[in-house]
Structures are given as C-alpha cells and as structure tokens.
C-alpha positions in Angstrom: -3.8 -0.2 24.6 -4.5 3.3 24.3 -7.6 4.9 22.8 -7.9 4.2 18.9 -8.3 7.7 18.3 -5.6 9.0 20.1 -3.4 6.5 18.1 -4.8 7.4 15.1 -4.9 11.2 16.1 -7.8 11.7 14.9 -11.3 13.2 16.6 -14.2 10.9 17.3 -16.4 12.6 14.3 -13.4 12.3 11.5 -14.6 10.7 8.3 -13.8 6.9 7.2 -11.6 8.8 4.6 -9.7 10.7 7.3 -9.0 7.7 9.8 -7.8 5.9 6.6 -5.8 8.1 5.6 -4.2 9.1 9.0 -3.4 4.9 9.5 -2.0 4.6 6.1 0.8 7.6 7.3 1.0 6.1 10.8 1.6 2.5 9.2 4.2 3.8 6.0 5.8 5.5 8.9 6.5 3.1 11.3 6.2 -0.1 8.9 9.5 -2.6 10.6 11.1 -2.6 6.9 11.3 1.2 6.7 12.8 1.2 10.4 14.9 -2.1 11.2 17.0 -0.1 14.0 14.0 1.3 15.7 12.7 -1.6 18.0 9.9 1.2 19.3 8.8 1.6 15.4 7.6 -2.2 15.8 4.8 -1.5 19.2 4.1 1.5 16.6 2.9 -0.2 13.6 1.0 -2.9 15.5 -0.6 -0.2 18.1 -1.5 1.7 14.5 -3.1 -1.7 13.4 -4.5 -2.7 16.4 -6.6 0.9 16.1 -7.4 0.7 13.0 -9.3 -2.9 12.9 -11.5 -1.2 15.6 -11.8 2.3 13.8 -11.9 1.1 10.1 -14.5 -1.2 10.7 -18.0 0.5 10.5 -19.4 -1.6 13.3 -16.4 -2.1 15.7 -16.2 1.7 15.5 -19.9 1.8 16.5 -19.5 -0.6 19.3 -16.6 1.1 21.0 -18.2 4.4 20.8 -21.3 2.9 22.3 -19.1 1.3 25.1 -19.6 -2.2 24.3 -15.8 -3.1 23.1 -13.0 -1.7 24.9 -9.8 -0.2 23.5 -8.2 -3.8 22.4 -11.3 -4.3 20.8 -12.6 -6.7 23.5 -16.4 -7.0 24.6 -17.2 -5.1 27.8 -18.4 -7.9 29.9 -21.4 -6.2 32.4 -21.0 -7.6 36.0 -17.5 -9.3 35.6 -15.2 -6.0 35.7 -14.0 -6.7 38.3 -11.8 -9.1 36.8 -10.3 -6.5 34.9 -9.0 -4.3 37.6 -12.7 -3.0 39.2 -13.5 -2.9 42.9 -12.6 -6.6 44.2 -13.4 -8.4 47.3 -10.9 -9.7 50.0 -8.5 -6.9 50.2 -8.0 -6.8 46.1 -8.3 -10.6 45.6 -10.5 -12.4 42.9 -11.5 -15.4 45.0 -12.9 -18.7 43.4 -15.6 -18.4 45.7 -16.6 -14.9 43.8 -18.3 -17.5 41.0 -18.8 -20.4 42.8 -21.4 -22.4 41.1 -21.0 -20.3 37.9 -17.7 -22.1 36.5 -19.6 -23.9 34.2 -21.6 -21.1 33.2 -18.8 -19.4 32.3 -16.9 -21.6 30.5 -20.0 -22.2 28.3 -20.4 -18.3 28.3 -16.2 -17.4 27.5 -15.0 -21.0 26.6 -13.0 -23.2 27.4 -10.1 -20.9 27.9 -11.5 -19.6 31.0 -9.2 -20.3 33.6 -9.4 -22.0 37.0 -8.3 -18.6 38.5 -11.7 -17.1 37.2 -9.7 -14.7 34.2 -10.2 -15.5 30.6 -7.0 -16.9 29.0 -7.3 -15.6 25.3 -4.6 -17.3 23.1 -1.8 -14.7 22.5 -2.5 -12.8 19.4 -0.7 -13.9 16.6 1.8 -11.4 14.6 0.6 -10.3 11.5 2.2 -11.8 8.3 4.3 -9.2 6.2 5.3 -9.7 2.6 6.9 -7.7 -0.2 4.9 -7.6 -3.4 6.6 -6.7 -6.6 4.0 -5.2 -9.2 5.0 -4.0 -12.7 3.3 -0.4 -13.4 1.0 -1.6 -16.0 -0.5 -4.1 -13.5 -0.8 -0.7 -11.0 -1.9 1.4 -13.5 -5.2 -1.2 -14.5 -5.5 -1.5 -10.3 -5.0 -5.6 -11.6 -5.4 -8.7 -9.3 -2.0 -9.7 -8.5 -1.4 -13.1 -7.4 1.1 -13.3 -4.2 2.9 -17.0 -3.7 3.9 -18.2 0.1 6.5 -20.5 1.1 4.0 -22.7 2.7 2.1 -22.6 -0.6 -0.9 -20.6 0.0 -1.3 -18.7 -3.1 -3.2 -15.2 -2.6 -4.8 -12.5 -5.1 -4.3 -9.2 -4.0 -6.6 -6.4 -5.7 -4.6 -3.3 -5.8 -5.5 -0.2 -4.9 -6.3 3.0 -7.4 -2.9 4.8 -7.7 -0.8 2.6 -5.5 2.1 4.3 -4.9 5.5 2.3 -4.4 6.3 0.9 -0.6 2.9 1.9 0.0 1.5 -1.2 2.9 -1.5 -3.0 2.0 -3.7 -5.0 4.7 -5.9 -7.7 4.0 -7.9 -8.7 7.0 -7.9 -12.5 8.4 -5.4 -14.0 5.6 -2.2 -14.0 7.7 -1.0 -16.6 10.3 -3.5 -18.9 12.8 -3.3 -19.1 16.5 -4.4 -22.3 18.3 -7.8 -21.7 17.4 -7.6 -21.4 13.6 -8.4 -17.7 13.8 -5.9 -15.7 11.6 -3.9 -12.7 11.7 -4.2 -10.0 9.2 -1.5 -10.1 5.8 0.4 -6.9 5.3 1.7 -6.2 1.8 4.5 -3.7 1.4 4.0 -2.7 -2.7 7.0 -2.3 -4.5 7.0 -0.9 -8.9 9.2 -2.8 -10.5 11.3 -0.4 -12.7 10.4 -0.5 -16.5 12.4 -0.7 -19.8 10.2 2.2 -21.5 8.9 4.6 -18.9 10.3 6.3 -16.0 8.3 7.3 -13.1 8.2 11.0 -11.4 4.9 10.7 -9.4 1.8 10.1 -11.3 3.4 11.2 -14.2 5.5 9.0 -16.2 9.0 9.7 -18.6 9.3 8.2 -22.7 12.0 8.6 -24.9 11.1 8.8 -28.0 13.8 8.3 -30.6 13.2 10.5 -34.0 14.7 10.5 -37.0 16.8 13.8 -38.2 14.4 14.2 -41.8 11.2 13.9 -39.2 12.4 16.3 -36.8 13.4 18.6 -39.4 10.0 18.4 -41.3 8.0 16.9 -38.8 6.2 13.9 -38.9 3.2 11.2 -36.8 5.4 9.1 -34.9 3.9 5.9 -32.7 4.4 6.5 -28.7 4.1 3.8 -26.1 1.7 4.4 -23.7 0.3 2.2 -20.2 -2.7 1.4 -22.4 -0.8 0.8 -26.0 0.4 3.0 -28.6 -0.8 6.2 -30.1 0.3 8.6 -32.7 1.4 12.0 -31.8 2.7 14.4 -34.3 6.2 15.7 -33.7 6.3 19.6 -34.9 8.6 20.6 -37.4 12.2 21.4 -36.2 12.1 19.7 -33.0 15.5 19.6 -31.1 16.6 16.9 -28.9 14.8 17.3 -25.3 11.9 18.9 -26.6 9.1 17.6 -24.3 5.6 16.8 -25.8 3.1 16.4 -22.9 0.4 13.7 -23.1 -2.4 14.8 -20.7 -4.3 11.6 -18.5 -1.8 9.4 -20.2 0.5 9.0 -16.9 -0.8 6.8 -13.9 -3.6 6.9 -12.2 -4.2 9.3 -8.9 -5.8 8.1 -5.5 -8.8 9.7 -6.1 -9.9 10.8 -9.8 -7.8 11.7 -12.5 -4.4 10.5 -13.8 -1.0 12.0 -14.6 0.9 13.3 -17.6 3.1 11.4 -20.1 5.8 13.6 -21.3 7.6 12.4 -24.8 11.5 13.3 -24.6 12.3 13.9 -28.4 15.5 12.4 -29.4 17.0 13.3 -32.5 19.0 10.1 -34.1 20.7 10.5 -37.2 20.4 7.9 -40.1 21.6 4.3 -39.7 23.5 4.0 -42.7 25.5 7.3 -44.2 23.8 9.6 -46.1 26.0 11.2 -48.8 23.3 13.9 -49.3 23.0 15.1 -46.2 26.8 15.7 -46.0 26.9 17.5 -49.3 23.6 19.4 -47.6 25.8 20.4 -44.5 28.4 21.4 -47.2 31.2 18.7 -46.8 32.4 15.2 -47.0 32.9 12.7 -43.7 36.0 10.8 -44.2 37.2 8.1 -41.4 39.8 10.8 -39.8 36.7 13.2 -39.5 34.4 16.1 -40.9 36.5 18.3 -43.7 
C-alpha cells in the first residue's frame, strides 16, 4: 500500500479536520455504489479506507510517523525484516535454519499463524460491510440515533452526523464482518433523506408551501407554518401574491459546522372552498356554470 498521506493527499502536519475531510471526498468519490462500472473505483475506496484507519486514529497516526507501523498499518518487527524483502542470506533465500531454535518463540511472539516457511500468515482481511441507510430529515436534522436492521439480524444504532448530507458514507469502525479470528471489518453506511410530504430540500435550506386564504392575503393575517422542530406563527403581509417568499432565518437544516439554513414560506393564494356570492358582486359580476359574465 502506498503512504497514507499520499492517498489521502494531504501533508504530514494537516489537521484531524483536514485528513477527515480529504477521506470523506476520496471515499463519496470512489464509494462502489456511485461507480458500479469502474472496477478501479473499488482498490480506491478501500486504499482511501485502509489510510484513513491509520491517519484518523490519533495513535496509529503517531506510530506510523514514529516508524513503528508500516503503511498497511502493520507493526515494524526490529530484526525480522528480512522477511519482508531486507538483505537475506543464501543468494535471497529465507532458510528455516535462519530461526532455528526460535520457532517456538515466534509462534508465541506472532501466533499461531506463523508459518513453517518462517513468514507470518495473517488471515486475509475481510471486506468491509456496506449498507444503505434511509433517514427522514427530521431524524437528520435532530443528528438522531437511527437504528440499522441486518439480514443476519444484528440490529445497529447509528448516531448521525451534524448536517449529514444525502449519499454522504458513514464508517463505524469494527462492526462489519469477522474473519477467522472474530476480528471485524469496519460497517460503511451510504445515508440517503427520504423525500418529505411538507418540505423540499435545496441544501441546508428547506422549501414550504404555505396555502393562504384570498381575505388573509388581501388583509393579511398570523398563519401557523410547519417547521423541523413544530409549528410557528408568522404573519403574512397584507396583499401578498402567490409566490411571495417569506424567509425563516435558522429554521432550515443544520450545517457541518455551526449554524443552520433558511426556511423559505411559498405563499399560495387559495380562494374560498365554498362560493362566495360577495366576492363576485365585489369583482363586479356573477359566476354562472358556462363562466364569468
């Protein structure tokens, strides 16, 4: 594997936020759902992963720059590299005779999956678990605990992040699948917002129609607007035409750092449910069934 950083493309004295932020682009990027015809996009996102475990961990990062873990992640074993492709004896052959008397030593010392052949025989990492978790705006807008169900039955709450955006990929480390020795994989959650009935998303900000009688456009009135957090009154201004927009500051969802978006109330005018002989003698004339005379 290459150097986390160069994966990452980041420098050795970037910020936690930084390498974060430069995975999270790296893994929406080349995440397999978003690029089923790329098989490349696949060594991508797990090369991405693989960097990050190392990098977003405050003391994997510390033991890699120090030189203790290499690339993979993998302990730097002083005196045995050449096992890994140092200066070997016998014309570049790893001889048994090498650790002769030490086999048991280091079976105690790796395991034992050290091999006759004198090379540690790691089980073969296990692929990461990927999901799709379907979230309703409210439930991203309170950052809730979402509860994710498995087809093997393992039920798991996911805490979502402040101002998840949709498709955005989630990791949670150690809860995907186990290899032979019971040591799990990491879960990958792609986020999807399910649309909603009342609002309609445009970033942070969020869309409401908000249906007003003709006499309380006309006059204005304090009409009851649905909101992520419950209703409020807002007062519509006199004379207020169809498509005028009322902006709700903060009332949107919430940003990735501090703040939220805007809710902006779409006035539509709606004329009375029943006929209103008035108002047609107001707009001087009668309505008939053929039409307006």
């Amino acid at each position: 594997m290459r150097n986390p950083y160069t994966v990452l493309g980041v420098t050795k004295n970037a910020e936690a936020d930084d390498i974060k932020s430069a995975y999270r682009k790296l893994a929406k990027k080349f995440h397999p759902d978003q690029n089923p015809d790329d098989p490349k996009a696949k060594e991508h996102f797990s090369e991405a992963n693989q960097a990050y475990e190392i990098l977003g961990d405050k003391d994997k990062r510390r033991q890699f720059d120090s030189g203790v873990i290499d690339n993979a992640g993998k302990p730097r074993h002083a005196g045995f590299e050449g096992f890994a492709g140092g200066a070997r004896a016998n014309g570049g052959r790893q001889t048994r005779s090498s650790f002769a008397g030490n086999e048991d030593m280091l079976r105690e010392f790796f395991g034992s999956s050290f091999g006759a052949q004198g090379r540690e025989q790691t089980p073969p990492k296990v692929a990461d678990f990927t999901f799709d978790l379907h979230v309703t705006l409210e439930e991203a807008a309170r950052e809730a605990l979402v509860d994710a169900k498995f087809s093997d039955g393992r039920k798991l709450s996911v805490k979502l992040p402040r101002g998840v955006e949709d498709k955005q990929v989630i990791r949670l480390r150690g809860q995907g699948n186990p290899d032979r020795l019971g040591k799990r994989s990491d879960a990958v959650a792609t986020i999807h917002l399910r649309p909603n009935a009342k609002f309609r998303r445009d970033g942070h900000d969020l869309h409401y129609d908000l249906a007003v009688p003709l006499k309380q456009a006309v006059f204005g009135a304090k009409m009851p607007v649905e909101t992520l957090s419950g209703k409020i009154a807002i007062l519509v201004p006199a004379w207020s035409s169809s498509d005028k927009i009322l902006r709700l500051r903060g009332k949107g969802m919430p940003k990735p750092d501090v703040g939220h978006g805007d809710l902006l109330v779409h006035v539509r005018v709606m004329l009375p449910d029943q006929r209103d002989i008035q108002l047609e003698t107001f707009l001087g004339g009668e309505i008939t069934s053929t039409g307006f005379f």
